[in-house]
C-alpha positions as CSV (number, residue, x, y, z in Angstrom):
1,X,-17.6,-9.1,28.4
2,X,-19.4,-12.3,28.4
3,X,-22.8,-11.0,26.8
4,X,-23.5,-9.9,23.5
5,X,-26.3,-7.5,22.7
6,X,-27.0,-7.4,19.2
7,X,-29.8,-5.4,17.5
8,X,-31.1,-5.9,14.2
9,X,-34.8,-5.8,12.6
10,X,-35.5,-9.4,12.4
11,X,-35.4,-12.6,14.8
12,X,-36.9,-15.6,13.3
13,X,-34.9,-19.0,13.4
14,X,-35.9,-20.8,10.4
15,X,-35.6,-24.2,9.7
16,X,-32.1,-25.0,8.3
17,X,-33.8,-26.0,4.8
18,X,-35.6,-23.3,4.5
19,X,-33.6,-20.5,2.4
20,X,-33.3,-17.0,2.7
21,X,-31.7,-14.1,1.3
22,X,-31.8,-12.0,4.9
23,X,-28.6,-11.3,6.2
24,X,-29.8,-11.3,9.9
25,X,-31.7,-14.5,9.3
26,X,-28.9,-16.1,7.8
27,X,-26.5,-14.8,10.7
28,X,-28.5,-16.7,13.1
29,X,-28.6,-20.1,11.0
30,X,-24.8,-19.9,11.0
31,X,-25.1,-19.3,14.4
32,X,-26.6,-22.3,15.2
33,X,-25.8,-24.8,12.8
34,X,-23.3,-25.1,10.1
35,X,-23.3,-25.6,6.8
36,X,-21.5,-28.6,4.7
37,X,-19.5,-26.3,3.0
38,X,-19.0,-22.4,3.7
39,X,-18.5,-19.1,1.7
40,X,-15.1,-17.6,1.6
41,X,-14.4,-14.7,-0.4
42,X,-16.2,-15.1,-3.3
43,X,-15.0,-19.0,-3.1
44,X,-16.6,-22.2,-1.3
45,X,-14.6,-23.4,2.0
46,X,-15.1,-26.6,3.9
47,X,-17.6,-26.1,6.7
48,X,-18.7,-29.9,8.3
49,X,-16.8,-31.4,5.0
50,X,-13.7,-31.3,5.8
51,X,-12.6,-32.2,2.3
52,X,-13.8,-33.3,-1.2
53,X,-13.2,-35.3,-4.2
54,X,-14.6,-35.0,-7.7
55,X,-14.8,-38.1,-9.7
56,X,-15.9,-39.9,-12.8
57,X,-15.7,-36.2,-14.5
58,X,-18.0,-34.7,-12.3
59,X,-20.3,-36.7,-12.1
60,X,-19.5,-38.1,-8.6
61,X,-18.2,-36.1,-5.2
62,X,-17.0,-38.0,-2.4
63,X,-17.6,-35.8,1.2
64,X,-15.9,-36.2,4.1
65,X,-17.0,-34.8,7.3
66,X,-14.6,-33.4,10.0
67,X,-14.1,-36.1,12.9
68,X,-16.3,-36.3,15.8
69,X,-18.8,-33.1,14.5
70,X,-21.7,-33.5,17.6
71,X,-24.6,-32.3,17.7
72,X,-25.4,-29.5,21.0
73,X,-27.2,-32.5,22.8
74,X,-23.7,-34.6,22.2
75,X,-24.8,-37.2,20.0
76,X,-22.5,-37.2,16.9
77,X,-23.3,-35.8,13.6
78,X,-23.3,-38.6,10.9
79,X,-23.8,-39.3,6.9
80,X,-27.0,-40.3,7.5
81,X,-27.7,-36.4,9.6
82,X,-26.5,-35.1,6.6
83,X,-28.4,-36.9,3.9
84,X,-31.4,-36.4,6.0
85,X,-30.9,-32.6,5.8
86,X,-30.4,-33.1,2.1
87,X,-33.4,-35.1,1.3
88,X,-35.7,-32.2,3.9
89,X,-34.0,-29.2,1.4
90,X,-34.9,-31.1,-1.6
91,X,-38.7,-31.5,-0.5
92,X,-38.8,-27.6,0.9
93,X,-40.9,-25.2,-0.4
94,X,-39.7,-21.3,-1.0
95,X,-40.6,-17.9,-0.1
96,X,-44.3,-16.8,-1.6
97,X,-45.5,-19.8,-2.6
98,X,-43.0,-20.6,-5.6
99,X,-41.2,-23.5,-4.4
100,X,-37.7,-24.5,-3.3
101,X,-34.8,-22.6,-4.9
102,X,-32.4,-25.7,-4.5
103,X,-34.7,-28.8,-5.3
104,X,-33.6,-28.3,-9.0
105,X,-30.7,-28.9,-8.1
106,X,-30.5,-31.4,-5.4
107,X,-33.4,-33.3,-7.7
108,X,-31.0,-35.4,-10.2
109,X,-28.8,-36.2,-6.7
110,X,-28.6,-39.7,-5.2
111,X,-26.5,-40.1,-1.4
112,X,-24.6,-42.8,-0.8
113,X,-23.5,-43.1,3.0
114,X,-19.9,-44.5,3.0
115,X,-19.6,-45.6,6.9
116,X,-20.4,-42.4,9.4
117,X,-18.1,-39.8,7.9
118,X,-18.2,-40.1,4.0
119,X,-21.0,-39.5,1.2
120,X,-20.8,-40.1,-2.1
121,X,-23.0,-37.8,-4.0
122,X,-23.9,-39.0,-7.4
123,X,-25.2,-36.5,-10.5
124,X,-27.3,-37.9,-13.5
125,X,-24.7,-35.0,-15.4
126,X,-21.4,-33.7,-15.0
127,X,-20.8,-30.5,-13.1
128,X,-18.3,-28.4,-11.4
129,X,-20.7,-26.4,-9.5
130,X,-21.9,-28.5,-6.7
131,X,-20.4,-26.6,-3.8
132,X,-22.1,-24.2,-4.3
133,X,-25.1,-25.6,-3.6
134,X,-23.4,-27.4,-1.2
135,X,-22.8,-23.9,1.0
136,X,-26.5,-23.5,1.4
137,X,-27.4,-26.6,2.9
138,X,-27.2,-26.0,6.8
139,X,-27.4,-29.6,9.1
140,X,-29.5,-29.6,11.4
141,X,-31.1,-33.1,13.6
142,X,-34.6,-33.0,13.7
143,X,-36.6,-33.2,17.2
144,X,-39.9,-33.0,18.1
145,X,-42.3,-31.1,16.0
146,X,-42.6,-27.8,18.3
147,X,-38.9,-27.5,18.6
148,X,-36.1,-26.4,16.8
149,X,-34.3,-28.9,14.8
150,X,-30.4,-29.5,16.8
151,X,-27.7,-27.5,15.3
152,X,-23.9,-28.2,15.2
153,X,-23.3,-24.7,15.3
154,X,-21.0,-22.4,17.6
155,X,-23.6,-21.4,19.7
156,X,-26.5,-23.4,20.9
157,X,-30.1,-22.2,21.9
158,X,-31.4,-21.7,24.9
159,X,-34.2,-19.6,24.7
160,X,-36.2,-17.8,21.6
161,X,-39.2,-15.8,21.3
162,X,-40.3,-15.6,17.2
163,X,-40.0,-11.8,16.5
164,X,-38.9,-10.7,19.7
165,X,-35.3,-12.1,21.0
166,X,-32.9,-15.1,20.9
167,X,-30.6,-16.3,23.7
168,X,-27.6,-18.4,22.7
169,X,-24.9,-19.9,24.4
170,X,-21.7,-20.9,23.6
171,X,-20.9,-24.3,22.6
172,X,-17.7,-26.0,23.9
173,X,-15.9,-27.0,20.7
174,X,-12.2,-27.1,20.0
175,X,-12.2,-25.0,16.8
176,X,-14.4,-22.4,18.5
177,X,-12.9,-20.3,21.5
178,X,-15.1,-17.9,21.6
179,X,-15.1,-14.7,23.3
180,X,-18.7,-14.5,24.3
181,X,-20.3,-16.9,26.2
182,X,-23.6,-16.0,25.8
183,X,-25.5,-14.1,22.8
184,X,-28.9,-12.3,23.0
185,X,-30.6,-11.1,19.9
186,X,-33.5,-8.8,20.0
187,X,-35.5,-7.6,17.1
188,X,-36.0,-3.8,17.1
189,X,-37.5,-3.0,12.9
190,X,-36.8,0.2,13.1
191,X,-32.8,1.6,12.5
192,X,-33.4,4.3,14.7
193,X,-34.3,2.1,17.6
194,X,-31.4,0.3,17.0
195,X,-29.1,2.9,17.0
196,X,-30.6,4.4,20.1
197,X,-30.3,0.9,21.8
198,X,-26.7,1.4,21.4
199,X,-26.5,4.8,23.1
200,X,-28.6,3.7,25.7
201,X,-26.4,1.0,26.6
202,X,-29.5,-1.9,25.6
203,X,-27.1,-3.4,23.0
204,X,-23.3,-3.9,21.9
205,X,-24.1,-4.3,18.3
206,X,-26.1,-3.1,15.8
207,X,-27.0,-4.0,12.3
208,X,-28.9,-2.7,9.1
209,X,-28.1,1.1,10.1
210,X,-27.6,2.1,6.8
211,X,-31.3,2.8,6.3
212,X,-30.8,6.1,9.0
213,X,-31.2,9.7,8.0
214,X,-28.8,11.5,8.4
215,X,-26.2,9.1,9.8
216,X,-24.9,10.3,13.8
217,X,-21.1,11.6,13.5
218,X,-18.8,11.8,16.4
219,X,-20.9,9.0,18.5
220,X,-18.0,7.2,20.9
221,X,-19.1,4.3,19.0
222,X,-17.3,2.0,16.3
223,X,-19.0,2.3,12.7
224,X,-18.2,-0.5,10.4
225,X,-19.1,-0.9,6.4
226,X,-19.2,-3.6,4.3
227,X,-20.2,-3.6,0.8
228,X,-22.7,-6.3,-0.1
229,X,-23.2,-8.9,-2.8
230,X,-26.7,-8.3,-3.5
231,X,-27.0,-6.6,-6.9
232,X,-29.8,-4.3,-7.3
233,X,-30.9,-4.2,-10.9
234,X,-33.6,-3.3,-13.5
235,X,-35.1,-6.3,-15.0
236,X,-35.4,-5.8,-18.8
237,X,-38.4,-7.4,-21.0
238,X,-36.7,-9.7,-23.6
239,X,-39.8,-11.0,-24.9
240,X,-40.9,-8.2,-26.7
241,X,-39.4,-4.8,-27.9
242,X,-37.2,-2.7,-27.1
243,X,-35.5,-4.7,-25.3
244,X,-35.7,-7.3,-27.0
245,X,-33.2,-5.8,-29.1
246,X,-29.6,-6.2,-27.7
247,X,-28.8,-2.6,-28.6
248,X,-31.6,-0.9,-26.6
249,X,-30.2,-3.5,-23.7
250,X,-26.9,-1.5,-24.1
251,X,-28.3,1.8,-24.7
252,X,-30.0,2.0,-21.3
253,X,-27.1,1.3,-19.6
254,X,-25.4,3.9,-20.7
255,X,-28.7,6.3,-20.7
256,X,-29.1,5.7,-16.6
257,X,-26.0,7.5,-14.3
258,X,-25.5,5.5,-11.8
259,X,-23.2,8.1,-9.9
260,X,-26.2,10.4,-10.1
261,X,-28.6,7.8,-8.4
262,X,-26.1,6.7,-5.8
263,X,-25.1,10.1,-4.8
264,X,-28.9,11.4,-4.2
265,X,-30.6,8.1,-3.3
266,X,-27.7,6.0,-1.1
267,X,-25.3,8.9,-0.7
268,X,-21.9,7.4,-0.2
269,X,-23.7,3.4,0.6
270,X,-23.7,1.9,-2.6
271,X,-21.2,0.9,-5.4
272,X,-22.0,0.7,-8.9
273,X,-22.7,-2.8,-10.6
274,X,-20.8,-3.8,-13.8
275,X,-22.4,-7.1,-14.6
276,X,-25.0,-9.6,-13.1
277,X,-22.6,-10.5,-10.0
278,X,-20.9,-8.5,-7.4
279,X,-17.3,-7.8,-7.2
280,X,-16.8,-10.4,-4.4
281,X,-18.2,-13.1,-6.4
282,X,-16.3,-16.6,-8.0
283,X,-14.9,-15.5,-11.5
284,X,-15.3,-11.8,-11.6
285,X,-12.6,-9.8,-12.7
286,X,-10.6,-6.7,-11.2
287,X,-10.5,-5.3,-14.9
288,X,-14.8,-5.4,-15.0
289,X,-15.9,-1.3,-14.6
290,X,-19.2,-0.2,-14.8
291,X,-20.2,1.6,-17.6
292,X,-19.9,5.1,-18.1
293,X,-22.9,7.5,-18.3
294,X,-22.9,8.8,-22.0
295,X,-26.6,10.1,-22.9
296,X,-25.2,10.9,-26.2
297,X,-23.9,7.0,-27.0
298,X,-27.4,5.9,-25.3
299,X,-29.2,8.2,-27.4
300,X,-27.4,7.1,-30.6
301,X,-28.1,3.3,-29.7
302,X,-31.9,4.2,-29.0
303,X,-32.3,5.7,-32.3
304,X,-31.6,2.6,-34.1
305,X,-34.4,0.7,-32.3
306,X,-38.2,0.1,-32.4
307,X,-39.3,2.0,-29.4
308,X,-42.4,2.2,-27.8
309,X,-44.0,5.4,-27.5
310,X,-43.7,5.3,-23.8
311,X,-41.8,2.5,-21.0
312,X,-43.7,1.2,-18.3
313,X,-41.1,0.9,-14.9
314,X,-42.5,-1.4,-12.4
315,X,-41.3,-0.9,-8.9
316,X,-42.0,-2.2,-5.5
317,X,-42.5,0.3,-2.6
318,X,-39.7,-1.9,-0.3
319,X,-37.0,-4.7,-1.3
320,X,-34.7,-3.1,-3.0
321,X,-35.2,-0.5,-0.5
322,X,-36.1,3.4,-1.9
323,X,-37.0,1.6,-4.8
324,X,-39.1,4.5,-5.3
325,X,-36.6,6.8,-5.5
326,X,-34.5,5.3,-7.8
327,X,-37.6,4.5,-10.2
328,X,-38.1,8.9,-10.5
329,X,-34.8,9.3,-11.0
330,X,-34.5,6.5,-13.9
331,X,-37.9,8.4,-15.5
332,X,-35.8,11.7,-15.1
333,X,-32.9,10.5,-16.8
334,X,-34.5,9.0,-19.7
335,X,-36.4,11.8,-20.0
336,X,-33.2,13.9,-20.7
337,X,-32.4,11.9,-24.0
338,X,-36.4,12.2,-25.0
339,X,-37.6,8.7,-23.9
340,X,-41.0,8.9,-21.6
341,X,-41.4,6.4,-18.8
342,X,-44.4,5.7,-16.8
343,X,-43.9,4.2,-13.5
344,X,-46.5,1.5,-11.9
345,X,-46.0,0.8,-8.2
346,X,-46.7,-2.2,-6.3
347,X,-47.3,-1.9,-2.5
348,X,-47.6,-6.0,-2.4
349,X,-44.4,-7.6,-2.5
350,X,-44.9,-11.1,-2.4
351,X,-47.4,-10.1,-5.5
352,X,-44.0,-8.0,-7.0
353,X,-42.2,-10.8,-6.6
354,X,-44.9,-13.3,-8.3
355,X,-45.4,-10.7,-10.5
356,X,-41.7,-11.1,-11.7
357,X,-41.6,-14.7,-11.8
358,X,-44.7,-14.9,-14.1
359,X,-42.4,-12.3,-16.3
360,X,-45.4,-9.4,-16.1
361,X,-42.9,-6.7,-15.4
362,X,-43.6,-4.1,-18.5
363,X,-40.6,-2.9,-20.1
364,X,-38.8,-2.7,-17.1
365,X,-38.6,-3.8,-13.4
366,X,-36.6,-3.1,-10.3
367,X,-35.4,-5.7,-8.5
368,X,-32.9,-7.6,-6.4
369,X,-30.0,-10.4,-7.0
370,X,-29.4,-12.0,-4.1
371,X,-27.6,-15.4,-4.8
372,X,-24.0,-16.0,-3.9
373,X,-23.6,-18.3,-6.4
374,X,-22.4,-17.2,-9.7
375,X,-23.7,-20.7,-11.3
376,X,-26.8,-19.8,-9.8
377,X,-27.2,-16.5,-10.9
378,X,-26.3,-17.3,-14.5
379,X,-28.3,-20.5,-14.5
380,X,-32.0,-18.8,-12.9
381,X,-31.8,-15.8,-14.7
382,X,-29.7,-15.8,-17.5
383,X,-29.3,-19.2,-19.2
384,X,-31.8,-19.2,-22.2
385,X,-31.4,-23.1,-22.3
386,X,-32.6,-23.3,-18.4
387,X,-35.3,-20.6,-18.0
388,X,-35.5,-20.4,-15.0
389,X,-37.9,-18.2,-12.4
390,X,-36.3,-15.5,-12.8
391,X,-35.3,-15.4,-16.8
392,X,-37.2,-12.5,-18.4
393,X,-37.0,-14.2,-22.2
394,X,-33.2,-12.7,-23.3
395,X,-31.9,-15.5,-25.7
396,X,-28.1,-14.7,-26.0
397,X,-26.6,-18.3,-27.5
398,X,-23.1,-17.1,-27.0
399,X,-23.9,-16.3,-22.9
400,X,-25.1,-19.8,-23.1
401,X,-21.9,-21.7,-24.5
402,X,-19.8,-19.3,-22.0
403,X,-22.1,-20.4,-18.9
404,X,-22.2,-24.7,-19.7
405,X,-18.3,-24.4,-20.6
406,X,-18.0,-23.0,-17.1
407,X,-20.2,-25.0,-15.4
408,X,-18.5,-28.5,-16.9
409,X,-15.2,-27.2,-15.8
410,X,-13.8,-29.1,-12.6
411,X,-10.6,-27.2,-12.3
412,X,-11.3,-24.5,-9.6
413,X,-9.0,-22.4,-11.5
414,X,-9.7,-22.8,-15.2
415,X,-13.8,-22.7,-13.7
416,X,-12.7,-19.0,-12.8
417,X,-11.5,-18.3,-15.5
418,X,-14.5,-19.6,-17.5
419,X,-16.5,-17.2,-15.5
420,X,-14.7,-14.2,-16.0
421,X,-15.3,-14.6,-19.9
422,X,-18.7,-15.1,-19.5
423,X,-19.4,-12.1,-17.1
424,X,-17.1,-10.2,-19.5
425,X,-19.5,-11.0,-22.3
426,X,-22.6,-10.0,-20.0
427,X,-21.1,-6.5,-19.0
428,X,-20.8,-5.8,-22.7
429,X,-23.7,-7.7,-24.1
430,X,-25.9,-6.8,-20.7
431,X,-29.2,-8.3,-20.4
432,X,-30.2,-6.1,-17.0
433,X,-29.6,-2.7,-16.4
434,X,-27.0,-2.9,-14.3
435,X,-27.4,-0.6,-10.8
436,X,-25.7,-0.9,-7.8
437,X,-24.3,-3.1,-4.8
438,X,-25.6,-1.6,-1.4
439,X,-23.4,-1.1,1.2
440,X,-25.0,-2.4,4.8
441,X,-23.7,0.0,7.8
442,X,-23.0,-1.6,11.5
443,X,-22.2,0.0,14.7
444,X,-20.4,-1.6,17.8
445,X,-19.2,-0.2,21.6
446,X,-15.8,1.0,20.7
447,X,-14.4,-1.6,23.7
448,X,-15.3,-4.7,21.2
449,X,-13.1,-6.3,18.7
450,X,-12.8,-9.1,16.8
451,X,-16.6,-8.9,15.6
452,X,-16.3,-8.5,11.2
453,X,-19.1,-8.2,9.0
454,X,-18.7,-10.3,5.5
455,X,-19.9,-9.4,2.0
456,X,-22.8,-11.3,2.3
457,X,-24.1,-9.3,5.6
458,X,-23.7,-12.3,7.9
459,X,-21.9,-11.6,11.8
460,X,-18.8,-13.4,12.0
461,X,-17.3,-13.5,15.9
462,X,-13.3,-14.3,16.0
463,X,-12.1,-16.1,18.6
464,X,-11.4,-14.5,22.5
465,X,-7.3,-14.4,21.1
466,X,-8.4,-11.0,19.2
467,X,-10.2,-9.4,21.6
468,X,-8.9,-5.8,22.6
469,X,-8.0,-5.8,26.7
């Protein structure tokens, strides 16, 4: 097979400094272009850097690009590409209105070209977290200013409709064999459609078809699972009580049963979260278990705090999706240990989302934790030092001294470490109720291999070696 039919319910080919949190968005930026450094189980890989160095105590990185990277017109992909992709993700603005997620960190940065293959990247502060940042920040060479910036991708495009398809072909490079010449996308929103696309022999692949009810058995097709690294999670208000007070942050942790809500809500698709990151994350450890429902512990830890006479759970209708559903069973729960909740929905998201960033989220508030960066997560939504968008006013010093002792660490090893302890500390000492991971649901032709699925949702295509004859 030359072709490849995917499915899924978006096509939009962002610009490569514009984030997003989408796994079929981001499958198509890696697609096209490539990022200076890639994701690798839980740990950063070299993507166009070939290799680094960390200097002067982290204060200085030295990048070096693998030889003769081109561009899909030919030209070559230089220091001065990248720095120009560097300086366009600094300026970028974000989703809703609330700015760029990386230009706080790409803000204290200077880049030094040294010749056409080497950068030196130079930090006001020390740090051992810069690839990570480094993984988001896809290349591309700017063109005119109705077309798609140039990509250095595997595949290169050739023809794309915004919201309805996008052709690719391969690109001839020597680390890329690939077993598909050509790639068509089409955006179908609904999972049904999808899934019928397949059986209608319209598409090879689909994606996102965890959202079905009931899910097909005994299809002739080849069903693939993947659990992700976006944590769902309720948002707890540490600026005033009762959480506030670390002990009502435990106690509702305990109250909520997480196999309860999995089992009725995401029957089978989910796994329960333990601390702020995901199992697949840098620095989480094997020995982390969610905690254990106990009402009677929760009930116990609840008495010795000022409560309200009532919570107020705020939940979006959609992202985390059946947000809905998991609110009413949260309100049930608590109900069963004698605490009333009172559940406001919000049918705007991109007000939800502002809503959450301006911390107006009652007592409580469902939401999603997207990043793949553990030094990201910790230092946007946990770091009382930092505050940043997404902090809900939890001041925890010793979370604090755990997350700057791992972030000024430069051994990859010890930095690991360092983060274990601190996640350690936030699974005990939990400023969210912690939910669940989702697990996203794909379906293939049964004739293809060599197609995988990460954690993160994104498509990854092995070379033509793997494929089944």
């Amino acid at each position: 097979m030359n072709e490849l039919r995917i499915a899924q319910s978006q096509v939009n080919l962002l610009q490569p400094e514009f984030t997003t949190d989408q796994p079929d968005l981001q499958s198509i930026l890696a697609l096209v272009y490539e990022p200076l450094m890639q994701w690798r189980s839980g740990r950063v890989a070299p993507g166009l850097v070939a290799s680094w160095e960390v200097r002067d105590d982290g204060r200085s990185w030295l990048l070096t690009l693998r030889d003769d990277v081109r561009f899909h017109d030919g030209s070559l992909c230089a220091t001065d590409d990248v720095v120009q992709s560097l300086e366009r993700m600094r300026e970028a603005g974000g989703a809703f209105g609330m700015g760029g997620v990386y230009s706080p960190y790409l803000e204290p940065l200077s880049f030094e070209p040294v010749g056409k293959t080497q950068l030196l990247v130079k930090s006001s502060t020390p740090t051992g977290d810069l690839a990570d940042i480094f993984a988001a920040v896809y290349v591309g060479k700017q063109r005119g200013p109705a077309e798609p910036p140039l990509g250095t991708g595997p595949f290169r495009l050739e023809e794309y409709v915004e919201g309805e398809l996008l052709r690719l072909s391969s690109a001839a490079r020597p680390d890329h064999n690939s077993q598909f010449s050509e790639l068509t996308i089409s955006q179908m929103p609904s999972a049904s459609d999808r899934y019928s696309a397949l059986l209608n022999d319209q598409a090879d692949l689909a994606t996102g078809l965890e959202l079905m009810q009931p899910l097909p058995e005994n299809d002739g097709l080849t069903w693939r699972r993947s659990t992700n690294t976006l944590s769902v999670i309720g948002f707890l208000n540490g600026y005033e009580k009762p959480f506030s007070q670390p002990e009502a942050r435990l106690a509702i942790n305990f109250a909520v049963d997480l196999d309860a809500i999995i089992d009725r809500v995401w029957p089978g698709l989910a796994e329960p979260a333990a601390t702020v990151v995901s199992p697949f994350h840098f620095g989480f450890s094997d020995a982390l278990r969610p905690h254990a429902y106990d009402p009677e512990r929760a009930r116990e830890l609840f008495n010795t705090c000022d409560m309200p006479e009532e919570l107020v759970l705020r939940t979006p209708l959609v992202i985390p999706d059946r947000a809905p559903q998991v609110a009413a069973m949260i309100q049930e729960q608590l109900a069963h240990i004698g605490i009333h909740v009172r559940i406001e929905s919000e049918s705007d998201r991109p007000k939800y989302a502002m809503d959450t960033s301006q911390k107006r989220i009652g007592h409580l508030a469902l939401f999603d934790s997207s990043p793949l960066s553990t030094y990201r997560v910790l230092q946007e939504k946990i770091s009382s030092q930092t505050q940043g968008l997404w902090w809900q006013g939890v001041t925890d010093s010793q979370a604090d001294q755990l997350i700057d002792a791992a972030h000024l660490t430069l051994d990859n090893r010890k930095r690991s470490e360092a983060y274990s302890r601190c996640l350690s500390w936030l699974h005990a000492n939990p400023h969210w109720l912690y939910l669940y991971h989702p697990v996203k649901l794909y379906a293939h032709r049964a004739e293809l291999s060599g197609i995988e699925f990460d954690h993160a949702g994104l498509i990854r295509l092995n070379p033509a070696s793997t494929r089944a004859s």
